[in-house]
TIMARDO-360265 format. One record per residue: x, y, z of N, C-alpha, C, O in turn; residue in one letter. Coordinates in steps of 0.05 Angstrom, whole numbers, padded with zeros to 5 digits, always signed. Example, Ala and Ser with C-alpha at 12.3 -4.5 7.8 and 13.67 -1.06 7.14 Angstrom:
residues 2
+00264-00114+00156+00246-00090+00156+00264-00066+00156+00285-00066+00169A;+00257-00045+00142+00273-00021+00143+00258+00001+00157+00268+00023+00161S;
END
This chain:
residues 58
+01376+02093+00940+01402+02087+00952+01407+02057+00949+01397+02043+00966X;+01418+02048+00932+01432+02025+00929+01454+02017+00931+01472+02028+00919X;+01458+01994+00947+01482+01988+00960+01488+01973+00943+01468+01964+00931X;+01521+01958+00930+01526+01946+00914+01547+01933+00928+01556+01945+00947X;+01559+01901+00921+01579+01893+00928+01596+01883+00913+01591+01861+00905X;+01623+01895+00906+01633+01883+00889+01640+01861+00892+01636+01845+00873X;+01654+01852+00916+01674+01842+00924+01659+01811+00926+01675+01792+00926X;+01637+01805+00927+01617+01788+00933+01606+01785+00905+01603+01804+00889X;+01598+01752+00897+01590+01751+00873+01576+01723+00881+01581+01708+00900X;+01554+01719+00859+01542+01698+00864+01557+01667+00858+01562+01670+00834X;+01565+01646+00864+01573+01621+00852+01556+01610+00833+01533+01602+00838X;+01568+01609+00807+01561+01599+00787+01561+01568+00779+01569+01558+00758X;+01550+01556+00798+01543+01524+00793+01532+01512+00779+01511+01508+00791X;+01532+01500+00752+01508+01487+00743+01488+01477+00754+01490+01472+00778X;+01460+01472+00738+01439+01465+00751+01438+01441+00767+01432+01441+00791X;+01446+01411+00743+01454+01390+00747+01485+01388+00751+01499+01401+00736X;+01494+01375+00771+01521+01361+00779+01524+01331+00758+01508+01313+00758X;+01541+01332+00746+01543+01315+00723+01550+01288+00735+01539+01266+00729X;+01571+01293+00754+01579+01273+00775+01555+01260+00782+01551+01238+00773X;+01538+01272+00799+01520+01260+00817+01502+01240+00794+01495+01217+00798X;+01498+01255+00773+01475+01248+00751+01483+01218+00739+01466+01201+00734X;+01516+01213+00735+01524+01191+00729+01526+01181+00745+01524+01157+00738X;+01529+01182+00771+01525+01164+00797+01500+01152+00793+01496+01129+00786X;+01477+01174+00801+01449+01164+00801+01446+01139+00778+01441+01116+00785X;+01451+01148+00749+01438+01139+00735+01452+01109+00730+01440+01092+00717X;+01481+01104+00742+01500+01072+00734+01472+01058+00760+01458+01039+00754X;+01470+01072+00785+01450+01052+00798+01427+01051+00794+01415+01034+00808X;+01408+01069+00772+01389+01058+00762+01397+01036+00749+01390+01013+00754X;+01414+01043+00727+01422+01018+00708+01430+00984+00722+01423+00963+00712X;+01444+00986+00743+01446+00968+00753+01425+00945+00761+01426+00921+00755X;+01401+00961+00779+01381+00951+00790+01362+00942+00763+01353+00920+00758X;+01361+00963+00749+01341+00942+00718+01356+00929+00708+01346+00911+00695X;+01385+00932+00708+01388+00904+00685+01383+00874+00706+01373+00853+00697X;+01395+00879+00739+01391+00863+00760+01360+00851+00751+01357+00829+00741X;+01341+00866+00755+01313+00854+00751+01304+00847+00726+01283+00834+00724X;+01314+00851+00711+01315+00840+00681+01321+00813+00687+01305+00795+00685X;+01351+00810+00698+01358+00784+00693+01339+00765+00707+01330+00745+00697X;+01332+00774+00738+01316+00761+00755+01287+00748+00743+01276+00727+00751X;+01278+00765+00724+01248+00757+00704+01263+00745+00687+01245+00732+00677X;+01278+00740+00677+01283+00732+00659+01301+00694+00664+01305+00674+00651X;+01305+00703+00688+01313+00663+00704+01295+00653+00711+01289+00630+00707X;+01277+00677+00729+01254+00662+00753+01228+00668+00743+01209+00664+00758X;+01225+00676+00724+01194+00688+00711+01179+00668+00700+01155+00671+00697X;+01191+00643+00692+01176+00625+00692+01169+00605+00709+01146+00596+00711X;+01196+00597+00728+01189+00582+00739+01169+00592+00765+01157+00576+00778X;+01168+00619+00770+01166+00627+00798+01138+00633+00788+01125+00630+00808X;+01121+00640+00767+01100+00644+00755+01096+00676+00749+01073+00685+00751X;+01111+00688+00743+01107+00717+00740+01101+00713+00694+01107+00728+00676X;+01089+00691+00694+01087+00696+00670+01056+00699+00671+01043+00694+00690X;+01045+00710+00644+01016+00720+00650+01004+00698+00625+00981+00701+00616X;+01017+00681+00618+01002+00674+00593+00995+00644+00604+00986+00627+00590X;+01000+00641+00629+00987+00614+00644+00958+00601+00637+00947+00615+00620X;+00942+00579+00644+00913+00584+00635+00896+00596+00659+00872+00602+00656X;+00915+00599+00691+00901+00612+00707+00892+00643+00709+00882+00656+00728X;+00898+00648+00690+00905+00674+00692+00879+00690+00672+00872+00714+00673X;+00865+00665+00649+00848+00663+00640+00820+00659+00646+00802+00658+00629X;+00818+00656+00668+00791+00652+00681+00782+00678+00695+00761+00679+00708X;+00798+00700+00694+00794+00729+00708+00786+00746+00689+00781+00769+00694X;
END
């Protein structure tokens, strides 16, 4: 005995929301190119460089 419903159907949503996915992904992009630029002003002066000679005694 199986009951059936016509009238009722499942919503067919994509998996991914395309919206949300370009949302997400402009504020990944934002934040790395942000920290890009940040290593790339303050990476020397602030010492985030590795090729120092302190860095050589480890």
């Amino acid at each position: 005995m199986a009951a059936t419903t016509a009238g009722v159907s499942a919503a067919d949503r994509p998996l991914l929301d395309k919206g949300w996915m370009t949302f997400a992904f402009s504020i990944y992009f934002v934040f790395y190119m942000w920290v890009r630029w940040y290593e790339g002003v303050y990476g020397w002066a602030a010492g985030l460089d590795s090729f120092a000679p302190e860095f050589e005694t480890y």
